[in-house]
C-alpha positions as CSV (number, residue, x, y, z in Angstrom):
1,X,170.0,29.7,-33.5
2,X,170.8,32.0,-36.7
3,X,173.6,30.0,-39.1
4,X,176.9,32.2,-38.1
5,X,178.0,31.5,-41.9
6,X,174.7,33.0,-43.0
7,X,175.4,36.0,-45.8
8,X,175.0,39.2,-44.5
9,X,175.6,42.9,-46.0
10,X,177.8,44.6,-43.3
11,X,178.8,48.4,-43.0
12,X,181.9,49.2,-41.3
13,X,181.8,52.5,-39.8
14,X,184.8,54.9,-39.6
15,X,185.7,58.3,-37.8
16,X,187.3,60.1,-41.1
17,X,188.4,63.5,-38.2
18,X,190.8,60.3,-36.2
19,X,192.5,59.8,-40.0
20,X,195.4,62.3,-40.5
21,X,195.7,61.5,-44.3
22,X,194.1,63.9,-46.5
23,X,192.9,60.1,-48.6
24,X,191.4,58.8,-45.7
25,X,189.6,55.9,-47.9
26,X,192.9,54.8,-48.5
27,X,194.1,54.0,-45.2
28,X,190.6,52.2,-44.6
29,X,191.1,50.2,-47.4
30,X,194.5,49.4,-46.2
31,X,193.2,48.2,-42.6
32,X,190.4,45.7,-44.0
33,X,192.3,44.1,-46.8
34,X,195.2,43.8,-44.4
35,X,193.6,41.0,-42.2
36,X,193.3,37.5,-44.2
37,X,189.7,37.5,-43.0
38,X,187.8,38.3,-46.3
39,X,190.2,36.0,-48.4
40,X,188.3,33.3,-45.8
41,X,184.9,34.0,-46.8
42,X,183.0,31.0,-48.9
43,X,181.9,33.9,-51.3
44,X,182.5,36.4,-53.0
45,X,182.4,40.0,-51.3
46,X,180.9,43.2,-52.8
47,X,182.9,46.2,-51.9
48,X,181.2,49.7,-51.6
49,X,182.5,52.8,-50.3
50,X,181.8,56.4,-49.5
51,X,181.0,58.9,-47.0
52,X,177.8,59.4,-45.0
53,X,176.4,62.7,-46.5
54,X,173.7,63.3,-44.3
55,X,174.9,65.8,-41.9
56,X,172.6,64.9,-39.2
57,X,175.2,61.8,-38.6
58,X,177.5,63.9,-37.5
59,X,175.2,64.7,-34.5
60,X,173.9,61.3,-33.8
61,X,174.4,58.2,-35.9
62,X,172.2,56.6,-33.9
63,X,169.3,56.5,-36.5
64,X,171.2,55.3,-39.6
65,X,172.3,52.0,-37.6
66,X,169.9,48.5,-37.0
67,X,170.4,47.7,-33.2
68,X,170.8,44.3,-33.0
69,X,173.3,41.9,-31.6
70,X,175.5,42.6,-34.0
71,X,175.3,46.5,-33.8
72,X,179.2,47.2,-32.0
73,X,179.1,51.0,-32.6
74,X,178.6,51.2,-28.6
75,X,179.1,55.0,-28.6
76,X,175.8,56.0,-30.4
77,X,175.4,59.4,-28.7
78,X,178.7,60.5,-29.2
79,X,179.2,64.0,-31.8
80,X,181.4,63.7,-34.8
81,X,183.5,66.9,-36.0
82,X,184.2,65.9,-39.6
83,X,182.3,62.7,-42.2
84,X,181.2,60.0,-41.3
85,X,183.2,57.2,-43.4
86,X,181.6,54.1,-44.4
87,X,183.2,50.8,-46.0
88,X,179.8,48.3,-47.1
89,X,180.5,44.7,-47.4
90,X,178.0,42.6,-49.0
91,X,177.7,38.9,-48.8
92,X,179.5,38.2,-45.7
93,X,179.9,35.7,-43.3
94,X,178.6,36.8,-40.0
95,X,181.5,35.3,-38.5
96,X,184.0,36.7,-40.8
97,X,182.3,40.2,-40.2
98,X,182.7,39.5,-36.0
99,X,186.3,38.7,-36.8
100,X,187.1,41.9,-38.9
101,X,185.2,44.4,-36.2
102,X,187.6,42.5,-33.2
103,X,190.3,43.5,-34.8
104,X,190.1,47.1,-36.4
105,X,188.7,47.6,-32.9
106,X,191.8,46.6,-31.3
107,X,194.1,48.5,-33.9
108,X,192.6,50.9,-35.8
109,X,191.7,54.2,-33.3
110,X,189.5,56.2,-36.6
111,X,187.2,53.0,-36.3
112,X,183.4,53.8,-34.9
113,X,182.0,49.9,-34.8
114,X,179.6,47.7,-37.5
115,X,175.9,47.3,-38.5
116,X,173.9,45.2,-40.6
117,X,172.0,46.9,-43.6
118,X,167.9,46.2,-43.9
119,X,167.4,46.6,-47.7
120,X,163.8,46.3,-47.4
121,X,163.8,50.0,-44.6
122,X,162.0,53.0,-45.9
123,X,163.4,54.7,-43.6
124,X,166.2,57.6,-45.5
125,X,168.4,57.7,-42.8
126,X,168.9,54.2,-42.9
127,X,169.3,53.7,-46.9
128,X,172.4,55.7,-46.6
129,X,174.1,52.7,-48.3
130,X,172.1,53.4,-51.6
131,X,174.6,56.5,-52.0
132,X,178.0,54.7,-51.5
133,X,180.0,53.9,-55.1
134,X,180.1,49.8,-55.3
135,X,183.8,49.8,-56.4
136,X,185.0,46.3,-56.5
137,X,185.0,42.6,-55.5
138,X,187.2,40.5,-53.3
139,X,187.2,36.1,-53.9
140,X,190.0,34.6,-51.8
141,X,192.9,36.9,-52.8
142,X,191.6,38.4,-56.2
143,X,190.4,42.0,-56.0
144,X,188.1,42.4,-59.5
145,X,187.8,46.4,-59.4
146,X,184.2,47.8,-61.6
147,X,185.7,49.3,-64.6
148,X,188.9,49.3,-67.0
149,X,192.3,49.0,-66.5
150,X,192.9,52.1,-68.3
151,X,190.8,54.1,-66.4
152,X,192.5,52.8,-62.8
153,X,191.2,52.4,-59.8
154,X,190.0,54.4,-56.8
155,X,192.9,53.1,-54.3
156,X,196.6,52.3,-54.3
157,X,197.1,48.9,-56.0
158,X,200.6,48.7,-55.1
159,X,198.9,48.4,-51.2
160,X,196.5,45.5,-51.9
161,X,199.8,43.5,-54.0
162,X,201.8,44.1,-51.1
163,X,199.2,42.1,-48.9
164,X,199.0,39.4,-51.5
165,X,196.3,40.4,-53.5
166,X,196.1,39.9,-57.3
167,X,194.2,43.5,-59.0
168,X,191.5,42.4,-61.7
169,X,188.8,44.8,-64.2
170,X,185.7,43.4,-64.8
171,X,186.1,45.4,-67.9
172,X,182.6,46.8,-67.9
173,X,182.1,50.7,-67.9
174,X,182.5,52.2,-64.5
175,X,179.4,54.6,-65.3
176,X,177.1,51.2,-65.9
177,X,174.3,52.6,-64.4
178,X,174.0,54.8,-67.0
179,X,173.6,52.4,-69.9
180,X,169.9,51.6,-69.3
181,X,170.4,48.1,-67.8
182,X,167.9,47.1,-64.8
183,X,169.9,44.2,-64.0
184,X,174.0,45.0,-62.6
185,X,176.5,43.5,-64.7
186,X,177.2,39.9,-63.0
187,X,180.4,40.8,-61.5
188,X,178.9,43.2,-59.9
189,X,176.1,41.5,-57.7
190,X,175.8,40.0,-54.9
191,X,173.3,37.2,-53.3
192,X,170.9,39.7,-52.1
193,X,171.3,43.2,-54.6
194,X,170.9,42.6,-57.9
195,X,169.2,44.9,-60.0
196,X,170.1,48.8,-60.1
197,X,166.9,49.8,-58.9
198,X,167.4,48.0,-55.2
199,X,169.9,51.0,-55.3
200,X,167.0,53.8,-55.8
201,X,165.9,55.6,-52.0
202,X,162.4,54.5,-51.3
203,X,160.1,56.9,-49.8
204,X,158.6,55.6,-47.2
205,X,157.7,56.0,-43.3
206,X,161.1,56.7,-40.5
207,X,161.2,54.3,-38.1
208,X,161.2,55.0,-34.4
209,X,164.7,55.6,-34.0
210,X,165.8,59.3,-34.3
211,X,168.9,61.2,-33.1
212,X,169.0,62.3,-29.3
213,X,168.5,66.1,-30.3
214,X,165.2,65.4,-32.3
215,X,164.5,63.1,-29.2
216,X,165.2,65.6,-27.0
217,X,163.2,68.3,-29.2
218,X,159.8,65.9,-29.2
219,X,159.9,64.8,-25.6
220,X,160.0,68.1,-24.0
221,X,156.8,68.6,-25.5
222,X,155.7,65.6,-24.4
223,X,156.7,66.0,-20.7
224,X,155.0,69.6,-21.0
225,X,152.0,67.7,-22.4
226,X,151.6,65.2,-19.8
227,X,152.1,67.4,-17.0
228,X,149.1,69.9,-17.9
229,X,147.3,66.1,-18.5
230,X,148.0,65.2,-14.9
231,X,147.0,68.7,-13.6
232,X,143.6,68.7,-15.5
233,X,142.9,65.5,-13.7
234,X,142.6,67.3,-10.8
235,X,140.9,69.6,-11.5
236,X,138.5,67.6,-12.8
237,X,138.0,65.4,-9.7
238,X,137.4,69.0,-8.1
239,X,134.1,69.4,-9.7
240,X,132.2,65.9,-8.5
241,X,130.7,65.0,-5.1
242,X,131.9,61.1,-4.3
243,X,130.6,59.0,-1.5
244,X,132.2,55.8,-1.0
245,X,129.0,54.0,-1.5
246,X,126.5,54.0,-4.1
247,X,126.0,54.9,-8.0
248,X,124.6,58.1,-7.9
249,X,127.4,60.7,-9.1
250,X,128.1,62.8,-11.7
251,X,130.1,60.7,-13.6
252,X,131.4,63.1,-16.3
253,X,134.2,64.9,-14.5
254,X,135.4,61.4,-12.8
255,X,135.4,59.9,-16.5
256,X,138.0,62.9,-17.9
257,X,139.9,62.9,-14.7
258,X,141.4,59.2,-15.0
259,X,141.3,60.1,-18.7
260,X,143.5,62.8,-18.3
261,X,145.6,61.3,-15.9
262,X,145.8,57.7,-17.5
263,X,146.9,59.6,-21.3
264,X,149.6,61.7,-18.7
265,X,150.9,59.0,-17.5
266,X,151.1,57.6,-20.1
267,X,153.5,59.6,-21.9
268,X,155.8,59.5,-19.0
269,X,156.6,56.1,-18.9
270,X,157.0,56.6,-22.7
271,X,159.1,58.8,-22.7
272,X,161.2,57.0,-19.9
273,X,161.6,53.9,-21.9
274,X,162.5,56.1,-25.0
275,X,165.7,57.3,-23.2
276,X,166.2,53.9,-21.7
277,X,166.1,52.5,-24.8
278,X,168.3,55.2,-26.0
279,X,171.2,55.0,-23.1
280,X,171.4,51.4,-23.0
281,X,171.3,50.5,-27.1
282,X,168.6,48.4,-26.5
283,X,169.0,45.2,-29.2
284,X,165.0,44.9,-29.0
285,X,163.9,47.0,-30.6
286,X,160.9,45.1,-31.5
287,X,159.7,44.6,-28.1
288,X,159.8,48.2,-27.0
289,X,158.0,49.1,-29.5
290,X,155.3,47.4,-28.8
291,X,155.2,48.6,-25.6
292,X,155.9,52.5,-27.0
293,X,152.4,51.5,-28.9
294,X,150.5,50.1,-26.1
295,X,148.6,51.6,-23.2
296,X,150.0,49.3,-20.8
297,X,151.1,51.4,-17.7
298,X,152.3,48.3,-15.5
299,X,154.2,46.7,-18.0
300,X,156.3,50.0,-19.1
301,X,156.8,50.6,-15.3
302,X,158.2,47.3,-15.0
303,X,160.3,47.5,-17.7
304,X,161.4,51.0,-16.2
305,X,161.8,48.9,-13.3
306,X,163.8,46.2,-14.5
307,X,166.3,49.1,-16.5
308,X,166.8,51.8,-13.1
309,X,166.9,52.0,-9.5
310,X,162.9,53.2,-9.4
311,X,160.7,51.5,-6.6
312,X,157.4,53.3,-6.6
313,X,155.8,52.7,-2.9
314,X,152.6,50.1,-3.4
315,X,149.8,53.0,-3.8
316,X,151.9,54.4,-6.5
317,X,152.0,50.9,-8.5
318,X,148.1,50.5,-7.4
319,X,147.5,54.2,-9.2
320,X,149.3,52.7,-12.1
321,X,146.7,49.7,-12.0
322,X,143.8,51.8,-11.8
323,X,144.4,54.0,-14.5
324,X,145.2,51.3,-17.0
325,X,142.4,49.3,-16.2
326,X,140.5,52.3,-16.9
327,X,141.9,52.7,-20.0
328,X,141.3,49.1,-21.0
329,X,137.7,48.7,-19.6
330,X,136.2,51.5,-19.1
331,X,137.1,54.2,-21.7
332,X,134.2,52.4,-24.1
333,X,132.3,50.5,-21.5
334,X,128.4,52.3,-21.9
335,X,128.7,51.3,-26.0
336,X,128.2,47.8,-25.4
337,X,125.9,45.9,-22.5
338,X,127.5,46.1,-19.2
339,X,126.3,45.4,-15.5
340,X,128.5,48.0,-14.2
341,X,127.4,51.4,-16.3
342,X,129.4,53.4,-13.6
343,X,133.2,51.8,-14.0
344,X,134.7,55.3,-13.6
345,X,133.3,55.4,-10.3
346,X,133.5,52.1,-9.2
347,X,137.3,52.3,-9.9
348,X,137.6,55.2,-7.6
349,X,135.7,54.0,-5.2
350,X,137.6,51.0,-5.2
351,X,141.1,52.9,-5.6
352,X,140.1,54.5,-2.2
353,X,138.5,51.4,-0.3
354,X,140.6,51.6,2.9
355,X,139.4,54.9,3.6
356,X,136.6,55.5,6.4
357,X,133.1,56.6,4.9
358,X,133.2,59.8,6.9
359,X,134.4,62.4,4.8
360,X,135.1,60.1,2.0
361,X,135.0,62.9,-0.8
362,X,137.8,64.6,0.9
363,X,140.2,62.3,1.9
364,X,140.1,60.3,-1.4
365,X,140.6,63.5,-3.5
366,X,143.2,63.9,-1.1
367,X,144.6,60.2,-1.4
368,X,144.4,60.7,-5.2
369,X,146.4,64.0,-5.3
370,X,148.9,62.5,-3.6
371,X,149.6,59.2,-5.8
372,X,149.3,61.1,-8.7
373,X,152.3,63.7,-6.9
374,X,154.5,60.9,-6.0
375,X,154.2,59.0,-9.1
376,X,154.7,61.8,-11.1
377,X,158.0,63.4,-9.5
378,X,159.5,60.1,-8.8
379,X,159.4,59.4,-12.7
380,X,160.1,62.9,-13.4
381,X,163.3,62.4,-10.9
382,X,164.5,59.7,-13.1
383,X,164.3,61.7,-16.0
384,X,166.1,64.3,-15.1
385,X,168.7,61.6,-13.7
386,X,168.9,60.1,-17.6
387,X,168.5,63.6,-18.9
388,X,171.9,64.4,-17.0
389,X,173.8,60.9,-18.2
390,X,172.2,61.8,-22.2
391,X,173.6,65.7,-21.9
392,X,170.0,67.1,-23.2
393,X,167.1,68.8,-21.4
394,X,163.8,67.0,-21.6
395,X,163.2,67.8,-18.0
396,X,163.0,71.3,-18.8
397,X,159.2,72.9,-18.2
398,X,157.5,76.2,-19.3
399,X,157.6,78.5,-16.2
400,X,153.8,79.3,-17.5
401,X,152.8,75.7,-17.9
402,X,150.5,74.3,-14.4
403,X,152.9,71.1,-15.4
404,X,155.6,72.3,-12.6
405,X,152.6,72.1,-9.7
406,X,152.7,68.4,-11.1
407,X,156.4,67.5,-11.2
408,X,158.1,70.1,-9.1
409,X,158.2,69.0,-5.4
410,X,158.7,72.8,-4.4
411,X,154.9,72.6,-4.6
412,X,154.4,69.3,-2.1
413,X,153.4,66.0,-3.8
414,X,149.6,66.4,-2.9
415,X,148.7,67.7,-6.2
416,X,144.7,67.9,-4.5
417,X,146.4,70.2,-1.8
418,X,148.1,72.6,-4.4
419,X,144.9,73.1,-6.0
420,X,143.2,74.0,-2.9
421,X,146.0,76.7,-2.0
422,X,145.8,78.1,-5.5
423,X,141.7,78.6,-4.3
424,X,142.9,80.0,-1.1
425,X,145.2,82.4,-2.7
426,X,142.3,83.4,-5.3
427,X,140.1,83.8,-2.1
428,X,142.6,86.3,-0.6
429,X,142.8,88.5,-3.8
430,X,139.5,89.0,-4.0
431,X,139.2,89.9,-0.4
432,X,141.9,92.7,-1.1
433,X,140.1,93.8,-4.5
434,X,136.8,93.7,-2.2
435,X,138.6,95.4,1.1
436,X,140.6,98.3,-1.4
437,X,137.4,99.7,-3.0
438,X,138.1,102.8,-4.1
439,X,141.9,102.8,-3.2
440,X,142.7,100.7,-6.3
441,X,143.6,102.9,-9.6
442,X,141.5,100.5,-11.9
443,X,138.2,101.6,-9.9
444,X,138.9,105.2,-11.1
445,X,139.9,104.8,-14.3
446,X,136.4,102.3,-14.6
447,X,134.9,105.0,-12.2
448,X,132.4,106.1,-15.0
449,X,131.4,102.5,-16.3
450,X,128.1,101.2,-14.4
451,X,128.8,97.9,-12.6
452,X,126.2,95.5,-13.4
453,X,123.0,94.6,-11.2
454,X,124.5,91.5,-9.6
455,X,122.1,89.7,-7.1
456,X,124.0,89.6,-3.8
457,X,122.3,86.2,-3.4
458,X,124.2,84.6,-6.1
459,X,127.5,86.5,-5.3
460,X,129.2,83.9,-3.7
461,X,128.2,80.8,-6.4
462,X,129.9,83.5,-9.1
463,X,132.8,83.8,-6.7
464,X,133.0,79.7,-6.6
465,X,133.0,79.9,-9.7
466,X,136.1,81.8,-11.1
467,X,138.2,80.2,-8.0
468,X,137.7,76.3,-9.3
469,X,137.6,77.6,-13.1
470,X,134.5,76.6,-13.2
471,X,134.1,77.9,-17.2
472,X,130.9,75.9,-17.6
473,X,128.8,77.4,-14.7
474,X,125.7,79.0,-16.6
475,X,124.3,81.0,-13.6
476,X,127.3,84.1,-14.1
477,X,127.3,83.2,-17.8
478,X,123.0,83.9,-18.6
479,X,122.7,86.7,-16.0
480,X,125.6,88.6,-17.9
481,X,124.6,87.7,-21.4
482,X,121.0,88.7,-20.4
483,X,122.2,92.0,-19.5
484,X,124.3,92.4,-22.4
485,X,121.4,91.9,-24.5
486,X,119.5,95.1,-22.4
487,X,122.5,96.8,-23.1
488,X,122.2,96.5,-26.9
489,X,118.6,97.4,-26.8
490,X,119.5,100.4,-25.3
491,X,122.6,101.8,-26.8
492,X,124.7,99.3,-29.1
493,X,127.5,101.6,-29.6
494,X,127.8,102.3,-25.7
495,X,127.7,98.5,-25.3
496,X,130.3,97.8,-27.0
497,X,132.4,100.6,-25.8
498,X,131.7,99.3,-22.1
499,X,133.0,95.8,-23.3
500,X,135.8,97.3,-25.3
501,X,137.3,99.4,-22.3
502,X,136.6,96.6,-20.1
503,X,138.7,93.9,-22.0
504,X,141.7,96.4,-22.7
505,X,141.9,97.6,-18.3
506,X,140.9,94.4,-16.5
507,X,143.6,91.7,-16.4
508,X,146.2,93.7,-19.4
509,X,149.5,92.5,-17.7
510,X,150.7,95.5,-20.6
511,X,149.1,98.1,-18.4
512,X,151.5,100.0,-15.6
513,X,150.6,102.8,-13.8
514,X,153.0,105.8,-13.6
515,X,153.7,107.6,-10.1
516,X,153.1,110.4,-11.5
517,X,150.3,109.8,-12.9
518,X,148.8,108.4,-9.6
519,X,146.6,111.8,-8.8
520,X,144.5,111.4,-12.5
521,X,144.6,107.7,-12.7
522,X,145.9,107.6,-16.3
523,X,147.3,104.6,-18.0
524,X,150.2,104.1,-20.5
525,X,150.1,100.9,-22.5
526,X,153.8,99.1,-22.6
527,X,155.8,96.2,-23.8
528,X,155.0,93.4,-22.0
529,X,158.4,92.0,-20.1
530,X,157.4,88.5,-19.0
């Protein structure tokens, strides 16, 4: 257990917008020095003072605080209208400091809550200390103010005699950190800052904290990110064959599939325990971290767990299981001697091991679909939940992103049965393009372009092929590119026409076609309004 008379440096934070006096410093000054606490401390106590000038306080002080168990500025997502006041206390008690905080809390209203003050953080946010003006001392009931009695001093003496205070000058000049010294004059250190450069802003690396709208900002990406992740992982599992027995499958598209979906998943629960973390005030901070820098899927869900209502069913935790043993084993498991040169599939196999043999390949792309569905809109449900309670919109998604077939539940939870009614409808337009022949304006307009010599044969394989987006088919891709290369043999210039014209009518969401422009089949290019 930590010494409670330990020496600490301690910032008291203060609402200056709750103070109605235009000297708002004074009346802070008046509310610490009022208590007899600091005339109890066994040493003495460095007084600085100042405003926060870092607007982005004003938003969210949340990153310029250490969250710890003594952190008592409970409110860290609240918005402040006018500065941010701040009165620094070096050398402490921790026990004095408790004392203090209990009772501006209980009679001061402009008063925000405490934090300790990490001298060694490179963080900027969080060496807003460096900027306050070190003003005076306090040892039992004699205040030694930094400068000369000529010169006065920054608050009211009249209010610290009236609480019993005796008003000292170290004598020293004010402006001392102008005289070339690298060591403070004695008066004016403490136990842990000494010398004036422990005053200078180190540049350095921010921490993890951040304030909630540059949270907000980041995960929103992130949720976009992990969505199209998710969605590419089914995909994916589209393109491979699996029987429930046996080695032999392509083992390429199974590999990116729990890739995809382990790095989606990923930075779900991530972003979960971020605004856990960021609701609750977590004190360990440590701890999450580690956990915001690991890739273990069970233990975030079980810290998700522990912090919310969540209760994924037990093929949703199982999911969870798979994809970080994936992760952990498998990712690198062909660079280094292995019995099982197949994990991937094995894990699959395995994942899907209560299913009958007959029709295997179905029902566990099926089973799949559906854990990664649940899973994903059940954590998505909780964001959206803490989302609400934080007042900011990580939940949002792009309208163009395949992320809302993953998280929206519009679209069913079987993510493998969405992709197969996306085919279905790609089947069905192509049918109408096939049934409307001549009927549709873009034949006319392309009327005078020669189609080229596709082999009925392989119609249906090149038809497959743009339904699954199935980019790296090399049957449409040579037979076009060997034509092409006729073309350009022939007539260069015409070639490139054909291709020019082609890219600019087929699939141009900026082309419309005027009714009365029906008869001749014209085009007009326009603004694009999606």
């Amino acid at each position: 257990m930590k010494d409670s008379n330990e020496l600490k440096i301690i910032a008291f934070f203060f609402d200056s917008s709750m103070i109605d006096e235009p000297s708002y410093g004074d009346v802070v000054f008046e509310n610490i020095v009022k208590g007899i606490e600091i005339t109890l401390n066994s040493s003495k106590i460095i007084f600085s003072r100042g405003d926060i000038v870092n607007k982005a306080a004003y938003n969210d002080v949340n990153p310029f605080v250490i969250k710890n168990d003594l952190c008592t500025i409970t409110k860290i997502n609240k918005s402040f209208s006018d500065y941010l006041y701040v009165c620094m206390l070096e050398d402490i008690e921790q026990q004095i400091a408790i004392k203090i905080d209990s009772r501006l809390k209980e009679t001061f209203s402009a008063y925000v809550g405490m934090t300790t003050i990490d001298i060694q953080s490179s963080d900027s946010r969080k060496q807003f200390w460096k900027t306050l003006i070190r003003e005076f001392s306090v040892e039992y009931k004699t205040i030694t103010y930094f400068g000369c009695e000529d010169e006065g001093t920054s608050f009211d003496v009249s209010t610290a005699e009236s609480y019993g205070y005796i008003v000292n000058y170290d004598g020293f000049p004010s402006e001392w950190d102008y005289c070339g010294r690298k060591t403070m004059f004695s008066t004016r250190q403490s136990s842990l800052i000494k010398s004036i450069e422990q005053l200078d802003v180190i540049e350095g690396k921010s921490d993890s904290d951040r304030g909630i709208m540059e949270m907000n900002f980041a995960l929103v990406k992130e949720l976009g990110i992990s969505g199209v992740e998710i969605w590419k992982a089914v995909e994916d599992i589209n393109r491979v064959y699996i029987a429930k027995e046996g080695k032999f499958a392509s083992t390429d598209y199974i590999f990116t599939s729990l890739y995809q979906a382990s790095q989606g998943f990923e930075r779900i629960l991530k972003i979960l325990i971020e605004l856990i973390v960021y609701k609750e005030n977590a004190a360990d901070k440590e701890k999450t971290d580690r956990l915001l820098y690991s890739h273990k899927h069970t233990a975030m869900y079980e810290f998700i767990s522990k912090h919310t209502s969540i209760n994924l069913n037990t093929k949703c935790k199982s999911l969870l299981s798979m994809l970080e043993s994936f992760y952990k084993y498998a990712r690198y498991n062909r660079f280094s001697y292995s019995k099982n040169d197949v994990l991937e599939l094995t894990l699959i196999q395995n994942f899907g091991r209560d299913l009958d043999e007959n029709d295997f390949d179905n029902t566990i792309k099926h089973l799949y679909g559906k854990s990664l569905g649940k899973t994903a809109q059940s954590l998505y449900a909780l964001i959206k939940e803490l989302c609400y309670e934080l007042n900011i919109y990580v939940y949002e998604i792009s309208y163009e992103s395949v992320a809302r077939y993953v998280f929206y539940k519009y679209y069913g939870n079987d993510l493998y049965e969405t992709l197969n009614r996306l085919e279905q409808s790609k089947k069905e337009l192509i049918w109408y393009l096939m049934k409307s022949g001549g009927e549709n304006p873009l034949t006319k307009i392309l009327d005078n372009i020669t189609p080229l010599p596709f082999e009925e044969c392989n119609i249906n394989y090149f038809l497959r092929s743009l339904i699954t987006n199935d980019n790296d088919t090399y049957m449409i891709y040579d037979f076009v590119s060997n034509e092409y290369d006729e073309l350009v043999e022939q007539n260069k210039l015409k070639w490139k026409e054909r291709c020019e014209i082609i890219n600019d009518i087929i699939g141009n969401t900026n082309l419309y076609f005027d009714d009365e422009l029906y008869d001749d089949y014209e085009v007009d290019e326009c603004d694009n309004e999606d």
